[in-house]
Structures are given as structure tokens and as C-alpha cells.
N, C-alpha and C positions, 0 to 999 in steps of 0.2 A: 504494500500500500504506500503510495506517496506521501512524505512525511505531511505536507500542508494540510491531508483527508486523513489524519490522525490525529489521535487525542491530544497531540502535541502543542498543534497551534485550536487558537482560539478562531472564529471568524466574525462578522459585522455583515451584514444582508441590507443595503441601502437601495434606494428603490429612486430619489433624489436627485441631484437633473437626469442620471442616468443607474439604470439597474448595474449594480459593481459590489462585486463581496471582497471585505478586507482581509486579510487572512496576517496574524500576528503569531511570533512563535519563538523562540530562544536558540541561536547559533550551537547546533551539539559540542561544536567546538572551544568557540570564546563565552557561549552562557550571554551573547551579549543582543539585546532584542529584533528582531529585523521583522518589518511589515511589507507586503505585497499586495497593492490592489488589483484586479482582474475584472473586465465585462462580464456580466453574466450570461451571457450567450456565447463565450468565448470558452466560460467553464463545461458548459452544456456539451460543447464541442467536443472538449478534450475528452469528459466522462464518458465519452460516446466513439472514445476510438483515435481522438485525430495525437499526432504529435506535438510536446509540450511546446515545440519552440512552434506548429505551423497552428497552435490554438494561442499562443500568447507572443507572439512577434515585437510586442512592445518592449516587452519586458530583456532586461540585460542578462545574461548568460549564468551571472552568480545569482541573480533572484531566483531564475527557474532551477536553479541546481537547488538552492534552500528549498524550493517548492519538492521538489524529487525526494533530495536527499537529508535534509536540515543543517545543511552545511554552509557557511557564504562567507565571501572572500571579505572582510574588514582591511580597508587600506590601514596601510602603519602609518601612526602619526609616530613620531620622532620628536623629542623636543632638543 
């Protein structure tokens, strides 16, 4: 099961200028927060078959991996 369609992350159902679910969840890595929004007819897509990246194209390469795998790239800050 993809980590975002587990117990893992939380999700938000907005309906608002447009139908879009937030999906909120903890990097299994850094513990450190990452949110993801998505169309809801984008999600409809994917649940029905299509590919993460040709259902969610907006979305950047380390968001849909967190969505997969709960994992996401945190740039280094450095001081």
C-alpha cells in the first residue's frame, strides 16, 4: 500500500474553489513533517490504475516518492 493511503499520513477532503485532498505525514527518515496536495480527480485516476507521476505531473519527484514510499528529500541547510 502506498504510504500517503496509510494510516500514516492524515488527509483534508476540500471541496473549495476546487475538489483537492491534502495529505500530511512524517518523513520515515528525518520524522520531519511534509504535506502534499493533489486534484481529486487526479486521485480517482491513480486509484484506478494510472501511474503516480502520469496521475500527479505537478507534483516534484521527492513528493511522489513520500507519497509511495514516506521518504522525501529535505534540502541541507548548513549554517
Amino acid at each position: 500500500m502506498p504510504y500517503f493511503l496509510s494510516n500514516a499520513c492524515t488527509y483534508k477532503e476540500v471541496f473549495n474553489p476546487e475538489h483537492v485532498y491534502i495529505f500530511t505525514g512524517k518523513c520515515v527518515i528525518s520524522k520531519q513533517e511534509v504535506t502534499v496536495k493533489v486534484r481529486g480527480e487526479d486521485l480517482y485516476d491513480y486509484n484506478h490504475g494510472a501511474f503516480i507521476q502520469d496521475a500527479f505531473p505537478y507534483l516534484s519527484a521527492d513528493e511522489r516518492e513520500f507519497m509511495m514510499t514516506g521518504m522525501f528529500e529535505f534540502p541541507d541547510f548548513e549554517e
